[in-house]
mmCIF file of the N, C-alpha and C atoms, coordinates in Angstrom:
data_MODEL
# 
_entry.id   MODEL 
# 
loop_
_atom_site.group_PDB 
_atom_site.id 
_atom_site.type_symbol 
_atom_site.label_atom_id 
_atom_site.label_alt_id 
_atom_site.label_comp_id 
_atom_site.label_asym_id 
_atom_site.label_entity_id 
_atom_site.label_seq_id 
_atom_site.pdbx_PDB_ins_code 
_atom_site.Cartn_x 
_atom_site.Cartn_y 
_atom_site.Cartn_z 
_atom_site.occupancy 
_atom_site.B_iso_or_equiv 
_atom_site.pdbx_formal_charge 
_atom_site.auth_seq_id 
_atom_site.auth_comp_id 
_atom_site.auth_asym_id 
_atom_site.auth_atom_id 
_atom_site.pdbx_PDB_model_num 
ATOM 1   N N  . UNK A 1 1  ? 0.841   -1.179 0.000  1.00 0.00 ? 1  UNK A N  1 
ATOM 2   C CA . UNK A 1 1  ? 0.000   0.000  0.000  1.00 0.00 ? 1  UNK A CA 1 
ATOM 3   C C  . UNK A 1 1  ? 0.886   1.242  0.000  1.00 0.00 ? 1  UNK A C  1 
ATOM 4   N N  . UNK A 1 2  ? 0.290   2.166  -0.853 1.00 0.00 ? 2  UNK A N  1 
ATOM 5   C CA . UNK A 1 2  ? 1.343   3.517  -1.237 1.00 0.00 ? 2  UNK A CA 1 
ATOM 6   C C  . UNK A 1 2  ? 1.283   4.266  0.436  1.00 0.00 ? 2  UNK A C  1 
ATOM 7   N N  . UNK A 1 3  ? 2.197   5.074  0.490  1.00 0.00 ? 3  UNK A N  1 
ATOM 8   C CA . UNK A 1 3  ? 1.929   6.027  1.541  1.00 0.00 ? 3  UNK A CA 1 
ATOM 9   C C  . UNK A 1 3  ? 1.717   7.093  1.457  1.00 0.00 ? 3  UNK A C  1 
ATOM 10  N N  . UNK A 1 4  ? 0.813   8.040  1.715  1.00 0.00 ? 4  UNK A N  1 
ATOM 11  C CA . UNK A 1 4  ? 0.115   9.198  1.450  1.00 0.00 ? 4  UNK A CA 1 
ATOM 12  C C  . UNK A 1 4  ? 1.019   10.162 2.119  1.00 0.00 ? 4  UNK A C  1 
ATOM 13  N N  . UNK A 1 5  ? 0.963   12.047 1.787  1.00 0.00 ? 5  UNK A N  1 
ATOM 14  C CA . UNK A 1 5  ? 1.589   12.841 2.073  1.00 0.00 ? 5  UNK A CA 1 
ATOM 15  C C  . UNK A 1 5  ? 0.850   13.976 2.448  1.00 0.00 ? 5  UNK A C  1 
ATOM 16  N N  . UNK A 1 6  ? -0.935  13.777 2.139  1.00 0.00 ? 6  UNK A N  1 
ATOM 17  C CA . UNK A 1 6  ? -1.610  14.704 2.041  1.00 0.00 ? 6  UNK A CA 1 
ATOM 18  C C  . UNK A 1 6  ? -1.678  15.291 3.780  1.00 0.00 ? 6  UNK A C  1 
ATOM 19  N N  . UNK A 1 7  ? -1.495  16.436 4.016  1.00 0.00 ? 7  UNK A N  1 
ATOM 20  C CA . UNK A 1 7  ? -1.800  17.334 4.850  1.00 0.00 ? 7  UNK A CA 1 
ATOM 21  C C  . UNK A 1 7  ? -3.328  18.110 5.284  1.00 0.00 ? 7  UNK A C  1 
ATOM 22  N N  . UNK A 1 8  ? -4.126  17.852 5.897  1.00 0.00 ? 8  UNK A N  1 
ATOM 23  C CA . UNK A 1 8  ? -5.500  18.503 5.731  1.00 0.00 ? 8  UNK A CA 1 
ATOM 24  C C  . UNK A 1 8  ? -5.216  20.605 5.826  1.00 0.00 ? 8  UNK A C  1 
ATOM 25  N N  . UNK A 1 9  ? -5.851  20.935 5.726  1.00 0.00 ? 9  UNK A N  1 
ATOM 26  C CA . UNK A 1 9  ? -6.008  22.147 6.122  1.00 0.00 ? 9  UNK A CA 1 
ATOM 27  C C  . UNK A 1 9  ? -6.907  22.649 7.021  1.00 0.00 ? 9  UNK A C  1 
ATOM 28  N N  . UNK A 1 10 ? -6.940  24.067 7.503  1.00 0.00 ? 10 UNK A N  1 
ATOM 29  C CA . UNK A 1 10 ? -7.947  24.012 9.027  1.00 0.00 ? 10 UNK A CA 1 
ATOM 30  C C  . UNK A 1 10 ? -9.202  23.512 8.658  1.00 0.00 ? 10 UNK A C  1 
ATOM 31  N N  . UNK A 1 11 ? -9.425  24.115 7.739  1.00 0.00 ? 11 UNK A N  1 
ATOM 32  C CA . UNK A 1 11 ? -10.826 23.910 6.884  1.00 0.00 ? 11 UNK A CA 1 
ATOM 33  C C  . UNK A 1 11 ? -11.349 22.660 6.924  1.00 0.00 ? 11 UNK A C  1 
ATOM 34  N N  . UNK A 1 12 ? -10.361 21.981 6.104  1.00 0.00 ? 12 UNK A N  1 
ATOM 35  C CA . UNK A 1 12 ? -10.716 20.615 6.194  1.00 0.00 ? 12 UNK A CA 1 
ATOM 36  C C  . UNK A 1 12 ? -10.701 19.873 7.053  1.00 0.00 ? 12 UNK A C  1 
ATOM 37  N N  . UNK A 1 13 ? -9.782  19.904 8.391  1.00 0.00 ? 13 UNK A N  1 
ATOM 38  C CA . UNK A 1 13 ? -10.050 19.362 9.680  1.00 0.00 ? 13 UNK A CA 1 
ATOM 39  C C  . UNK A 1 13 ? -10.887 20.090 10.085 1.00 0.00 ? 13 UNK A C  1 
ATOM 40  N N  . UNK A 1 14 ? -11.291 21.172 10.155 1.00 0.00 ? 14 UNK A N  1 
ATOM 41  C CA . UNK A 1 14 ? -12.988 21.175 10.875 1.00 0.00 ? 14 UNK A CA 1 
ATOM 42  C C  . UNK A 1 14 ? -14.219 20.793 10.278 1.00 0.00 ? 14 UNK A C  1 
ATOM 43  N N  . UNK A 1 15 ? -13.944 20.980 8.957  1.00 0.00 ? 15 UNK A N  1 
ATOM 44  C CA . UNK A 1 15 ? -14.949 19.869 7.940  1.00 0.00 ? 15 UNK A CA 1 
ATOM 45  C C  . UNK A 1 15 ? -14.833 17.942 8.799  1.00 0.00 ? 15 UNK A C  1 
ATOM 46  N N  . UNK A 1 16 ? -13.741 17.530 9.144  1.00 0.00 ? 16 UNK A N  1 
ATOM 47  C CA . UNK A 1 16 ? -13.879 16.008 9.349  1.00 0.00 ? 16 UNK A CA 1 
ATOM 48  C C  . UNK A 1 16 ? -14.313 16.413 10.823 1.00 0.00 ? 16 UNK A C  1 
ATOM 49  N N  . UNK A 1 17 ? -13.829 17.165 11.723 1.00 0.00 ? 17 UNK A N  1 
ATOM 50  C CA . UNK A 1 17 ? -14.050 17.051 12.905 1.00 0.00 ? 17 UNK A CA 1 
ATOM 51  C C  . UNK A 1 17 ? -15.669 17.051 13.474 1.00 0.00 ? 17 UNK A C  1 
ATOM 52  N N  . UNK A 1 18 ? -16.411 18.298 12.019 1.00 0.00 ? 18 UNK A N  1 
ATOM 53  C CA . UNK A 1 18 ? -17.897 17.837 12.519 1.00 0.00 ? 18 UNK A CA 1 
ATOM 54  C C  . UNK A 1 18 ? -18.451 17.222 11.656 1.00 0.00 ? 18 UNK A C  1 
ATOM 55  N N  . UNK A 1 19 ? -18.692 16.035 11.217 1.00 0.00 ? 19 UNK A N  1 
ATOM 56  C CA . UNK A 1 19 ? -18.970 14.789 10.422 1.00 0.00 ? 19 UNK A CA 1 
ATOM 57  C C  . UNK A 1 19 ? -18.496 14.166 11.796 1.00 0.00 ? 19 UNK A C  1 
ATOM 58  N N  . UNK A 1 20 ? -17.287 13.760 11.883 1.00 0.00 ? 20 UNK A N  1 
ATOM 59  C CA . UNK A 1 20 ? -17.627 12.917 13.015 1.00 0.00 ? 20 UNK A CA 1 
ATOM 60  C C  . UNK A 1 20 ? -17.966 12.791 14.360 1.00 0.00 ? 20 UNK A C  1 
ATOM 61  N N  . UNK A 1 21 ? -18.353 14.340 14.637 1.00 0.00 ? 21 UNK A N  1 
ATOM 62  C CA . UNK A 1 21 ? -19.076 14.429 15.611 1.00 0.00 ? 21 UNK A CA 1 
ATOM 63  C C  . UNK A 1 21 ? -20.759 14.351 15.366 1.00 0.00 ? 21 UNK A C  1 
ATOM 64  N N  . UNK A 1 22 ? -20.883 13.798 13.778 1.00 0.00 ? 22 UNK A N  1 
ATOM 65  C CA . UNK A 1 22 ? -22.364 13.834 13.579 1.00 0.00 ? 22 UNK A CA 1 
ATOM 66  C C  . UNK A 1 22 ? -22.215 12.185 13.288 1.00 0.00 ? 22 UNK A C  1 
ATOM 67  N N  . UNK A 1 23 ? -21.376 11.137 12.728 1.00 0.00 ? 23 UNK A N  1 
ATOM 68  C CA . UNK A 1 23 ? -21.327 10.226 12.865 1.00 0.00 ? 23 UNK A CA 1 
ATOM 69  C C  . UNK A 1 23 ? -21.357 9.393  14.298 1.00 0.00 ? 23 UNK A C  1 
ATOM 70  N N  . UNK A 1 24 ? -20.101 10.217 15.049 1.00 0.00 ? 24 UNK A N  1 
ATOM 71  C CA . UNK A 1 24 ? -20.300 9.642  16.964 1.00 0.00 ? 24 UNK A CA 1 
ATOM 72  C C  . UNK A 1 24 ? -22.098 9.841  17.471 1.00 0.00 ? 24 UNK A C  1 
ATOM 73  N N  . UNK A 1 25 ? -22.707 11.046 17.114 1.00 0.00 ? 25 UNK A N  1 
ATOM 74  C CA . UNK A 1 25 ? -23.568 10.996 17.675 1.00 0.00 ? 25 UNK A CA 1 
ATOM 75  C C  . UNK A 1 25 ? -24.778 9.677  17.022 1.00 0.00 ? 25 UNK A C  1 
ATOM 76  N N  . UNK A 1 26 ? -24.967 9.968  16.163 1.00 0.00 ? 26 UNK A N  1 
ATOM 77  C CA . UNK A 1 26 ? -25.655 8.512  15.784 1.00 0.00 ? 26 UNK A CA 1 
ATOM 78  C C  . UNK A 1 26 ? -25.590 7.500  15.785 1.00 0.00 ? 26 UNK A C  1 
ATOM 79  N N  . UNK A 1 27 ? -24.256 7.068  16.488 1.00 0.00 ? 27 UNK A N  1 
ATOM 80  C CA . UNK A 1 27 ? -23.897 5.696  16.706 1.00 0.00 ? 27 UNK A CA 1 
ATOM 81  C C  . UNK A 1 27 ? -24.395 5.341  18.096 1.00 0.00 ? 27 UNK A C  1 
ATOM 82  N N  . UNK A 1 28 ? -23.533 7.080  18.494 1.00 0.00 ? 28 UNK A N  1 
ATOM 83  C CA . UNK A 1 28 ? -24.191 6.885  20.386 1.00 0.00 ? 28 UNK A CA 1 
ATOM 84  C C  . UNK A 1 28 ? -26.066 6.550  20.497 1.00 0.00 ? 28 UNK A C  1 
ATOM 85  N N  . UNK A 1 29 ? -26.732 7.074  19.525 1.00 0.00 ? 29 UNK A N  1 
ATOM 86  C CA . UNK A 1 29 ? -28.094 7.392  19.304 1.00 0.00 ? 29 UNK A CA 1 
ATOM 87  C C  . UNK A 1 29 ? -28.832 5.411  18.496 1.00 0.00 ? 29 UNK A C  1 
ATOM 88  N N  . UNK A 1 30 ? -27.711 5.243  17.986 1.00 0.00 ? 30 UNK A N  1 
ATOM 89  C CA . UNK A 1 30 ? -28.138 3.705  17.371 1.00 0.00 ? 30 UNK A CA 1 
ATOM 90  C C  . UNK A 1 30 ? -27.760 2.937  18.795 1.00 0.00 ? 30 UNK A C  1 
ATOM 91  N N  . UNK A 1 31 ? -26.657 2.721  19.351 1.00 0.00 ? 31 UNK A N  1 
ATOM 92  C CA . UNK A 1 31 ? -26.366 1.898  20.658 1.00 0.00 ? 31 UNK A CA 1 
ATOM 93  C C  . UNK A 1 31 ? -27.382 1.875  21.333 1.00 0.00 ? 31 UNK A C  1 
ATOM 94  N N  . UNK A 1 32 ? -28.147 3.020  22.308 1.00 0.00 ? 32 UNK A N  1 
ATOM 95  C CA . UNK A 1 32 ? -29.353 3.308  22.918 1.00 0.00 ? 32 UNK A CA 1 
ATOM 96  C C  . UNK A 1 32 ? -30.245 2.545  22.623 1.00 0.00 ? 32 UNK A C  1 
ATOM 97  N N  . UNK A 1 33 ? -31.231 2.724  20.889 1.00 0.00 ? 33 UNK A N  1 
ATOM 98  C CA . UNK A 1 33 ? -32.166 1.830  20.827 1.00 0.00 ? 33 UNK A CA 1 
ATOM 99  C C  . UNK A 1 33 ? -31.554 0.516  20.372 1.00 0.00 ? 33 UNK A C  1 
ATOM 100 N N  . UNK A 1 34 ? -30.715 -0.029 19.777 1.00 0.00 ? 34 UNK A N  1 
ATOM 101 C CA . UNK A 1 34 ? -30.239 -1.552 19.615 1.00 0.00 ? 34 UNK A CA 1 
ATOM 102 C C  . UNK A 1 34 ? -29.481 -2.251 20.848 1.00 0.00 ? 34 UNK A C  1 
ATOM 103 N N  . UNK A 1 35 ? -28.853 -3.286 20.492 1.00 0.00 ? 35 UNK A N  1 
ATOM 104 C CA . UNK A 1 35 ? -27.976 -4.386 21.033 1.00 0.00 ? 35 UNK A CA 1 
ATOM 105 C C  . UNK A 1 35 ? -26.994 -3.951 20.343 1.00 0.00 ? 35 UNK A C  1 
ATOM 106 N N  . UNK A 1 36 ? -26.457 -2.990 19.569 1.00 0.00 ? 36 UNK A N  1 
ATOM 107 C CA . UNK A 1 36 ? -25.052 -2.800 19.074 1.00 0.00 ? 36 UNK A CA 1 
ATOM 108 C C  . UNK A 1 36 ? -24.253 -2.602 19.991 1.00 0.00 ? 36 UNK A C  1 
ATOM 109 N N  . UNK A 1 37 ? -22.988 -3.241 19.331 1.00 0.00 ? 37 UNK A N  1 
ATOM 110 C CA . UNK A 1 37 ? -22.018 -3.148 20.548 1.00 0.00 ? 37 UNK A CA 1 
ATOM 111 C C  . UNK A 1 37 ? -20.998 -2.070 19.238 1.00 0.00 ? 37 UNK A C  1 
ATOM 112 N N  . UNK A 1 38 ? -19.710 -1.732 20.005 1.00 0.00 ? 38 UNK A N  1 
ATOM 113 C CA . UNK A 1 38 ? -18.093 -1.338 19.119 1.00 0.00 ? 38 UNK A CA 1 
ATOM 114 C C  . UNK A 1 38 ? -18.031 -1.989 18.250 1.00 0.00 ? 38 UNK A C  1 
ATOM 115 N N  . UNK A 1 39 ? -17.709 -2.911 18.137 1.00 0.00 ? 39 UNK A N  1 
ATOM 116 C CA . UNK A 1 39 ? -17.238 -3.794 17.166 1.00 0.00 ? 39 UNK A CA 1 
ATOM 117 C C  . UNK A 1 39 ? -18.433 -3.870 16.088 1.00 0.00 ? 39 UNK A C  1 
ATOM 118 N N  . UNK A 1 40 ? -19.551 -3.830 15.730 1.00 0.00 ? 40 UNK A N  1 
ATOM 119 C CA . UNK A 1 40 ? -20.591 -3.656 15.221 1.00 0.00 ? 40 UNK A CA 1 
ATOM 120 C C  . UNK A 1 40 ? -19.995 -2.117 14.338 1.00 0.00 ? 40 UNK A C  1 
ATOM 121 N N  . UNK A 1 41 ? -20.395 -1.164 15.179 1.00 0.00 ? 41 UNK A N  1 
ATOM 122 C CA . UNK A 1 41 ? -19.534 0.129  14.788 1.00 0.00 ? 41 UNK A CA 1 
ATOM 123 C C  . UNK A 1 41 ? -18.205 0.026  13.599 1.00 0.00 ? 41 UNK A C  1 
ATOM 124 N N  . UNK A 1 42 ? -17.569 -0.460 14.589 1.00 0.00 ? 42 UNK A N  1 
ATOM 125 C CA . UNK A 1 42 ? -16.400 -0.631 14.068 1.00 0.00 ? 42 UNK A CA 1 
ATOM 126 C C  . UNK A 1 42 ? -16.648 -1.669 12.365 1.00 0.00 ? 42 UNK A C  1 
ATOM 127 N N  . UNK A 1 43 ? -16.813 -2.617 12.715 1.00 0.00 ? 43 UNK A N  1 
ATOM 128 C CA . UNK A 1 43 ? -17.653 -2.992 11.099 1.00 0.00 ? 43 UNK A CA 1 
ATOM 129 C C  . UNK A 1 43 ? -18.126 -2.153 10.075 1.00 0.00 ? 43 UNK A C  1 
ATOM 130 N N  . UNK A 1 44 ? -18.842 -1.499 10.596 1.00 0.00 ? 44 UNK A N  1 
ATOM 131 C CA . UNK A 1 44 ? -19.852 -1.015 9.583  1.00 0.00 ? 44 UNK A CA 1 
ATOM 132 C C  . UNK A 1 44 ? -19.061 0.195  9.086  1.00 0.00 ? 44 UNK A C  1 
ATOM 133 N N  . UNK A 1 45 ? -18.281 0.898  10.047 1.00 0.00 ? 45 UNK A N  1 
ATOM 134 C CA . UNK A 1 45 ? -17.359 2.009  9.250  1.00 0.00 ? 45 UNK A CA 1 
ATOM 135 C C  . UNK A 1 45 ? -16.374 1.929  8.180  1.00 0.00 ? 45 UNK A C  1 
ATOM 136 N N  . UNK A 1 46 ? -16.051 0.528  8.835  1.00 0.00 ? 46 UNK A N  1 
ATOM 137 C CA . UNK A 1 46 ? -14.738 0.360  8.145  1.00 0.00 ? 46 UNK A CA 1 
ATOM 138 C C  . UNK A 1 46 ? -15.345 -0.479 6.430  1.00 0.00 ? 46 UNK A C  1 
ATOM 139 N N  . UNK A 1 47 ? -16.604 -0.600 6.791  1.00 0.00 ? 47 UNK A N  1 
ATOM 140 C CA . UNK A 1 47 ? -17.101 -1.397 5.125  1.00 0.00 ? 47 UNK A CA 1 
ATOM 141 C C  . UNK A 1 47 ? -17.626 -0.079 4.449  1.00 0.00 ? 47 UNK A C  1 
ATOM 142 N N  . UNK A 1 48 ? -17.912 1.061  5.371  1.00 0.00 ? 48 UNK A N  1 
ATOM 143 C CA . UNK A 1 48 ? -18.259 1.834  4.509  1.00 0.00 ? 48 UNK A CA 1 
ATOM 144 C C  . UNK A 1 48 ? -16.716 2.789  3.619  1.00 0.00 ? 48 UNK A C  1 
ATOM 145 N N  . UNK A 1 49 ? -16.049 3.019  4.715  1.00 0.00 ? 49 UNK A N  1 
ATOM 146 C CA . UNK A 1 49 ? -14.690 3.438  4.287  1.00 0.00 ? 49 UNK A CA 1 
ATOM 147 C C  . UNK A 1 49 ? -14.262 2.501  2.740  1.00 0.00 ? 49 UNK A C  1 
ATOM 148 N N  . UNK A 1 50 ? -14.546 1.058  3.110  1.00 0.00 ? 50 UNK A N  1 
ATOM 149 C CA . UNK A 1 50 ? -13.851 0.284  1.959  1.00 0.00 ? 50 UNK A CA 1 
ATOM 150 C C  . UNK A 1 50 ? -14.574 1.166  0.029  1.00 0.00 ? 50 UNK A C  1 
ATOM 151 N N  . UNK A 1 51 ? -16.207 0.818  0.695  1.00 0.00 ? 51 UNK A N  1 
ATOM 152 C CA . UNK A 1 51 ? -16.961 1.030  -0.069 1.00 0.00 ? 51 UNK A CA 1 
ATOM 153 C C  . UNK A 1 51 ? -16.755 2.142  -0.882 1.00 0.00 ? 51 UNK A C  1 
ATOM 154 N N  . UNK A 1 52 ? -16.413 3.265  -0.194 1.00 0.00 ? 52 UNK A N  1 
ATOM 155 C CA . UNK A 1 52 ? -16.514 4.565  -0.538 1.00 0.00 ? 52 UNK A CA 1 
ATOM 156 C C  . UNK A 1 52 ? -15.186 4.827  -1.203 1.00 0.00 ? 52 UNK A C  1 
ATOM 157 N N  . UNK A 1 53 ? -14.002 4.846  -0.462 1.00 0.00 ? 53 UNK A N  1 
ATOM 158 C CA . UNK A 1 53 ? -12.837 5.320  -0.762 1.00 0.00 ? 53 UNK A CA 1 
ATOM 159 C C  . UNK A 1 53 ? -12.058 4.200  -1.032 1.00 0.00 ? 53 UNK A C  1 
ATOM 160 N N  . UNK A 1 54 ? -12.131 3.008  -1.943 1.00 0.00 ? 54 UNK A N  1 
ATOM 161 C CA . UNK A 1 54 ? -11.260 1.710  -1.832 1.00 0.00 ? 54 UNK A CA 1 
ATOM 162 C C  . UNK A 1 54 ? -11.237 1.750  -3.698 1.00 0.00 ? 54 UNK A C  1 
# 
């Protein structure tokens, strides 16, 4: 796998920082009404990551 060099900018780290404070919250908000556990989480991000950016 290549190794990347890209640097974000403020912009763009406050662009990711609230996405995933809108992703954390709906997970926290899915845990509540399901049986999801982390690892569930953790699944489903990482298939969407594949999905999206692979």
């Amino acid at each position: 796998m290549e190794s990347s060099n890209w640097k974000p900018t403020e912009e763009e780290r406050e662009v990711m920082e609230a996405v995933w404070m809108q992703v954390k919250g709906a997970c926290e908000k899915l845990k509540e009404e399901t049986n999801a556990k982390d690892e569930h989480f953790k699944k489903m991000l990482q298939e969407m990551a594949d999905r999206y950016y692979s």
